[in-house]
C-alpha positions as CSV (number, residue, x, y, z in Angstrom):
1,X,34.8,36.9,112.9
2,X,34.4,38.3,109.3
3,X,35.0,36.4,106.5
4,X,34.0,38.0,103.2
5,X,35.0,40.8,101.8
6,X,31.9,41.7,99.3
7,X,28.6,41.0,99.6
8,X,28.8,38.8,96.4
9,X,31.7,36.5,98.0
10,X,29.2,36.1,100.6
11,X,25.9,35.5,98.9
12,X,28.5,33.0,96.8
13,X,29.5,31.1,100.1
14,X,26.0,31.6,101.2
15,X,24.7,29.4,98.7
16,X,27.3,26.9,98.6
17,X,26.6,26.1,103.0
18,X,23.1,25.6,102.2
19,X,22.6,24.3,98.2
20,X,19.0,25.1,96.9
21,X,18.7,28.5,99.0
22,X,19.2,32.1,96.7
23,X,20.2,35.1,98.3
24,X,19.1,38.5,96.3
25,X,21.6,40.8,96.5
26,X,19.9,44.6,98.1
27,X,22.8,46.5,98.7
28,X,26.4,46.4,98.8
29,X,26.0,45.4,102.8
30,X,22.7,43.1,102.5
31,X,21.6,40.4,100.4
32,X,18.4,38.6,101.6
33,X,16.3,35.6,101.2
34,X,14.5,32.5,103.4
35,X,15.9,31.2,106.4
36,X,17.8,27.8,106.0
37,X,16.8,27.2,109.6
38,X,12.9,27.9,109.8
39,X,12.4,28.7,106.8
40,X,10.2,32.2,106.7
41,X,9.5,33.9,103.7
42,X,9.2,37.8,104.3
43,X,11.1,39.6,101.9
44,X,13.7,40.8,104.2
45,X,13.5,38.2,106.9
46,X,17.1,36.4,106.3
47,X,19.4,38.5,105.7
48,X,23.7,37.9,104.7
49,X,25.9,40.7,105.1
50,X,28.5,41.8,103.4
51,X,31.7,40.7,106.6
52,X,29.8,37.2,105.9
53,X,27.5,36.9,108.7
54,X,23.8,36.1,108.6
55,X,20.7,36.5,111.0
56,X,17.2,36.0,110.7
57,X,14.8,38.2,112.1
58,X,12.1,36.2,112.6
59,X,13.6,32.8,114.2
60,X,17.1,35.0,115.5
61,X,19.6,32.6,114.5
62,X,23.0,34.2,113.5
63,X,26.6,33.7,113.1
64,X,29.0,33.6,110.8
65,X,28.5,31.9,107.2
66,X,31.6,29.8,107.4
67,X,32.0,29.3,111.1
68,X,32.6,25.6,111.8
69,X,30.9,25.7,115.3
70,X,27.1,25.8,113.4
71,X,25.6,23.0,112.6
72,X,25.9,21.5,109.2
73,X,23.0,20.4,107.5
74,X,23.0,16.8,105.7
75,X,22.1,17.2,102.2
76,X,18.5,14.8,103.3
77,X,17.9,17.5,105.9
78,X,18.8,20.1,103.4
79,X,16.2,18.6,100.6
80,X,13.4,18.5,103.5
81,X,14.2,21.9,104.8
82,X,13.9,23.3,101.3
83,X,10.8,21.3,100.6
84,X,9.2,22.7,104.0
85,X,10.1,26.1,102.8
86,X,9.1,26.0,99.5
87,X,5.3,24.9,101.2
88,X,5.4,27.7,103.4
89,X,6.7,30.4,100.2
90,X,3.4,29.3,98.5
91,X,1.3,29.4,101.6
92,X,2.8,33.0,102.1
93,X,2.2,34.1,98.4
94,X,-1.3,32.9,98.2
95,X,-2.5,34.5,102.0
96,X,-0.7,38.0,100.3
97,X,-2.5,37.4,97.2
98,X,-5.7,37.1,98.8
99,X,-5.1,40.3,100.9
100,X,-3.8,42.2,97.9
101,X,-7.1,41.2,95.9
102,X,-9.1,41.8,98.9
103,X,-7.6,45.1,99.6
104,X,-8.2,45.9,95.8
105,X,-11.8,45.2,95.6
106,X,-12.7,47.3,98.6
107,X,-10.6,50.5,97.2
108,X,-12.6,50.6,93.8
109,X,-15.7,50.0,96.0
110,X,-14.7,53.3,98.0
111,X,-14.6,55.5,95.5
112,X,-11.7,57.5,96.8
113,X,-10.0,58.9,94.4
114,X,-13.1,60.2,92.9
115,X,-13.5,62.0,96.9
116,X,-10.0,63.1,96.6
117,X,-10.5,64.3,93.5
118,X,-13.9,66.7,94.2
119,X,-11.8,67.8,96.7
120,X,-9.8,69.8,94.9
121,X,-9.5,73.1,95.9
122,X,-7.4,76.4,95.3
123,X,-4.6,75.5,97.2
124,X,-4.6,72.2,95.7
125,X,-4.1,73.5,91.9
126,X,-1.2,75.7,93.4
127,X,0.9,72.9,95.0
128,X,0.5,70.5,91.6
129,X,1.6,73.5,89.2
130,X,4.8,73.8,91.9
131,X,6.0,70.1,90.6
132,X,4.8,70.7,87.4
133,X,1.0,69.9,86.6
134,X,-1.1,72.1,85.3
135,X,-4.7,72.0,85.8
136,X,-5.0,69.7,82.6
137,X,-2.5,67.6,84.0
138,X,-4.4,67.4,87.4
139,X,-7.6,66.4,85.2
140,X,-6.4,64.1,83.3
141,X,-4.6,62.0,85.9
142,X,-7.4,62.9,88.8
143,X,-5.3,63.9,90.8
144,X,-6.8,65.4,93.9
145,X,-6.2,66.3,97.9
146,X,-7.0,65.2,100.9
147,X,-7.4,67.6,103.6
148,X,-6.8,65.2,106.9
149,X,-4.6,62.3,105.2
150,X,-6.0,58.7,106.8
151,X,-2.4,56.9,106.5
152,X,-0.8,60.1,108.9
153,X,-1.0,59.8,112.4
154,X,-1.1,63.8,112.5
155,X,-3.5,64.0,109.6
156,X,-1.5,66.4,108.1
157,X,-2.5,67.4,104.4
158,X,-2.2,64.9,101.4
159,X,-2.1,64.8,97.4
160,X,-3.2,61.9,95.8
161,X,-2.5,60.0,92.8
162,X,-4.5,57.3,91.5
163,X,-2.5,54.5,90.1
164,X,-4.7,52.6,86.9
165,X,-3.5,49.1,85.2
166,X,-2.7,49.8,81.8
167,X,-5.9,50.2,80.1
168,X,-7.2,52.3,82.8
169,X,-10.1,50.6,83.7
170,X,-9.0,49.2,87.1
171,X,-7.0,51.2,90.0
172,X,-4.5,49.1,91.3
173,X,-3.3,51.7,93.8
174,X,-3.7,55.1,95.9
175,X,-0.7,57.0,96.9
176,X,-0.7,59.9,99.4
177,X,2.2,62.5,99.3
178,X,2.3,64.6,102.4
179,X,2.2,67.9,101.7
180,X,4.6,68.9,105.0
181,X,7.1,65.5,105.1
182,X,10.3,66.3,105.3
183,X,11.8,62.8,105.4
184,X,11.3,59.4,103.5
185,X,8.2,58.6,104.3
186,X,6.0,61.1,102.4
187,X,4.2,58.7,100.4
188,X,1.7,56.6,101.6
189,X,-0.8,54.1,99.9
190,X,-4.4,54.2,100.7
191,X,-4.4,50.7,101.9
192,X,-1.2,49.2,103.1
193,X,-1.9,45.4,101.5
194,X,-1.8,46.6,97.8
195,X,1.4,46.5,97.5
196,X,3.2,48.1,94.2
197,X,2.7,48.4,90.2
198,X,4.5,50.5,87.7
199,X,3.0,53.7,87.7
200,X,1.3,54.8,84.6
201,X,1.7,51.7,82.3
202,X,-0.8,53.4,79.7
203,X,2.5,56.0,78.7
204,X,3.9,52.7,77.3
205,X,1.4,51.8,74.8
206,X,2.5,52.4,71.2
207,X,5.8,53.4,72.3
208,X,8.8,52.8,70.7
209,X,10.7,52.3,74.2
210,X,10.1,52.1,77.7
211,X,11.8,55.0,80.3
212,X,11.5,53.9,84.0
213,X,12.0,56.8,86.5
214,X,12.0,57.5,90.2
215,X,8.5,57.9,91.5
216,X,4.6,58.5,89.8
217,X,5.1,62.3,89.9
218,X,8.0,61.8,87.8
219,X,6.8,59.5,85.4
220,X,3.4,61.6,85.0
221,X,5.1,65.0,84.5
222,X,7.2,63.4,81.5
223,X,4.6,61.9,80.3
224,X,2.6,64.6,80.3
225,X,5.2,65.9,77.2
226,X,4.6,62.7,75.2
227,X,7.2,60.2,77.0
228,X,6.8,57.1,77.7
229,X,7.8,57.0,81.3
230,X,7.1,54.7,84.1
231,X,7.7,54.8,88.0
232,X,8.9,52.7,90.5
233,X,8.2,53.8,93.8
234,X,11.8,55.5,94.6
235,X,15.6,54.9,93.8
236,X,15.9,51.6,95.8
237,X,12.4,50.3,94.6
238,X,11.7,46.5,93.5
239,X,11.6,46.1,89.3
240,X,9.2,42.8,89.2
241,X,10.0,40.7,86.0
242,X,6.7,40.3,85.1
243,X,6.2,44.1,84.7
244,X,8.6,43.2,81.8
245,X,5.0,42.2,79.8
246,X,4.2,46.0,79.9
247,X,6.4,47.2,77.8
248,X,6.6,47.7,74.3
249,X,8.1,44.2,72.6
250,X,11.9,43.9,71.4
251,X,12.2,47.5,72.1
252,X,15.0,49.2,74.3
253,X,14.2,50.2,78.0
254,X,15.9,53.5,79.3
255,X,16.9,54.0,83.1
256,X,16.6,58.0,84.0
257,X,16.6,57.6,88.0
258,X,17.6,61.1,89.6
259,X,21.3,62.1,89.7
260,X,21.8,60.7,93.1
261,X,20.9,57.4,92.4
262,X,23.3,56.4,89.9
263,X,24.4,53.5,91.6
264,X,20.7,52.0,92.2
265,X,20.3,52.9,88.1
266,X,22.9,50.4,87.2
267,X,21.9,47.4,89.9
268,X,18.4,48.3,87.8
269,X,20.0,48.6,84.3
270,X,22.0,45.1,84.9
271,X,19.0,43.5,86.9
272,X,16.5,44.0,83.5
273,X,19.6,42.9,81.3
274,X,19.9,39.5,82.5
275,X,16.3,39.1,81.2
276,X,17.5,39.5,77.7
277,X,16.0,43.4,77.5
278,X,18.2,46.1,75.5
279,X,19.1,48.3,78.4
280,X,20.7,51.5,78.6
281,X,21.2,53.6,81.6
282,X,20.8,57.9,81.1
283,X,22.6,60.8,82.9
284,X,20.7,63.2,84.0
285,X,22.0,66.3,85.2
286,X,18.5,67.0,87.7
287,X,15.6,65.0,88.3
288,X,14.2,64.5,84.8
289,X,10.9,66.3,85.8
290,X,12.4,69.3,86.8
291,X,14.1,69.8,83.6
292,X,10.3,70.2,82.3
293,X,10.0,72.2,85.1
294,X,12.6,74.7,84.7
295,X,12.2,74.8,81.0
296,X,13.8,72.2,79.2
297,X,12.2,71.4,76.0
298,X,11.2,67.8,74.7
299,X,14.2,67.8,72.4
300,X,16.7,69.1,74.9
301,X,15.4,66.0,77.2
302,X,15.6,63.7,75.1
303,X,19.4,64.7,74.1
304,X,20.1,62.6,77.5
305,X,18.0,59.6,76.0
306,X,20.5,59.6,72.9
307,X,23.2,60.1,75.2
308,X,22.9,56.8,77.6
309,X,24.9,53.7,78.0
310,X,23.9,50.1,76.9
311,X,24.2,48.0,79.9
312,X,25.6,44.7,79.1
């Protein structure tokens, strides 16, 4: 039966069955982390919900967090359960490492984007100036198309954006955004192991803050007008801490997710907080780069910038 009324009372009584075990909080339902029972460490593998139940995916033990019938681990069993998982979390971590690498070496052996790119064609140009880029835009960020996408099972038509580290001198990822999706699976990397960066990194460099937004188009279109915005790969994506290094030191970071995602700004706001970072979190009245879009000038955007709430 139920017993928890939030999902923070139960990540709370979560970690107080089973001492030395985090649960990360995902939602207000879900909150997930490894299995106290076999210990597997995929992302979402474990998960403790929000009534206080629990079930792993990959073993399929659940019940209830608090329900005396389970079994209650001695703390010895506890120590060599944690110890066994922590083996297996670094197994996992370096096997994904070495696919992630892997993965990265053959994509800037392919030369794909540079395919993608010569690809361009009339229809192409049109569809980038609809969300904004203009055919400087589309050079300077090689953007390109694809006209049979290889991550669609229909092959419908694709746009690509190249993803670059900071400096620009390595591409860390392909994304495909099909041109006919209607749901949320329109974008697609190139190669499903290489997991996620912050998109465009090099806007940060000599800035005098740090504006993450929702999604590379996004973060490119603003840039484009001289902002200093970054993408994570939509409203619920993962911030990593060490993405923290990209930004420009003691300087404040701005959260400018769409409208809709207010909530998910200010899990993100308070998330980057705890880290010591001067956050603040910005109301936007429509997706920041369709302000550019419809006409907004740089001043009028940035009003919403002066305008946002520290985060504490």
């Amino acid at each position: 039966m139920p017993c928890a009324t939030s999902i923070e009372e139960a990540v709370q009584m979560a970690e107080l069955r089973w001492p030395g075990y985090e649960f990360k909080i995902a939602s207000q339902r879900v909150a997930h982390g490894l299995c106290p029972f076999c210990g597997k460490t995929t992302d979402d593998g474990f998960s403790v919900f929000n009534d206080g139940g629990y079930w792993c995916r990959p073993c399929g033990r659940k019940g209830w967090i608090d329900d005396d019938q389970n079994h209650t681990w001695t703390p010895e069993e506890l120590r060599l359960r944690k110890i066994e998982a922590d083996i297996q979390r670094l197994a996992h971590r370096q096997e994904e490492q070495e696919k992630r690498l892997s993965a990265l070496e053959r994509l800037n052996r392919s030369g794909a984007y540079e395919r993608y790119y010569s690809a361009l064609d009339e229809e192409a140009y049109v569809w980038w100036a609809s969300k904004g880029a203009e055919p400087w835009i589309v050079h300077d960020y090689k953007l390109g198309m694809c006209a049979r996408c290889p991550t669609d099972k229909e092959h419908r038509r694709s746009y690509t954006i190249p993803l670059f580290n900071q400096e620009r001198t390595q591409l860390l990822n392909l994304r495909h955004r099909l041109a006919e999706a209607t749901n949320g699976d329109k974008y697609r990397p190139e190669l499903a192991q290489l997991g996620t960066c912050l998109a465009f990194s090099h806007h940060l460099l000599g800035a005098d803050m740090g504006i993450v937004v929702e999604g590379e188009i996004k973060s490119m279109i603003c840039g484009s007008h001289g902002l200093p915005t970054v993408g994570i790969f939509g409203k619920r994506g993962r911030f990593q801490k060490a993405w923290l290094d990209l930004f420009p030191k003691d300087k404040p970071i701005y959260i400018a997710l769409d409208p809709d995602a207010a909530e998910n700004a200010q899990r993100l706001g308070h998330g980057i907080a705890k880290t010591g970072k001067e956050v603040y979190v910005c109301d936007f009245p429509a997706k920041p780069d369709d302000l550019f879009v419809d006409g907004c000038t740089l001043d009028e955007w940035m009003a919403y910038i002066h305008l946002a709430r520290r985060v504490h």
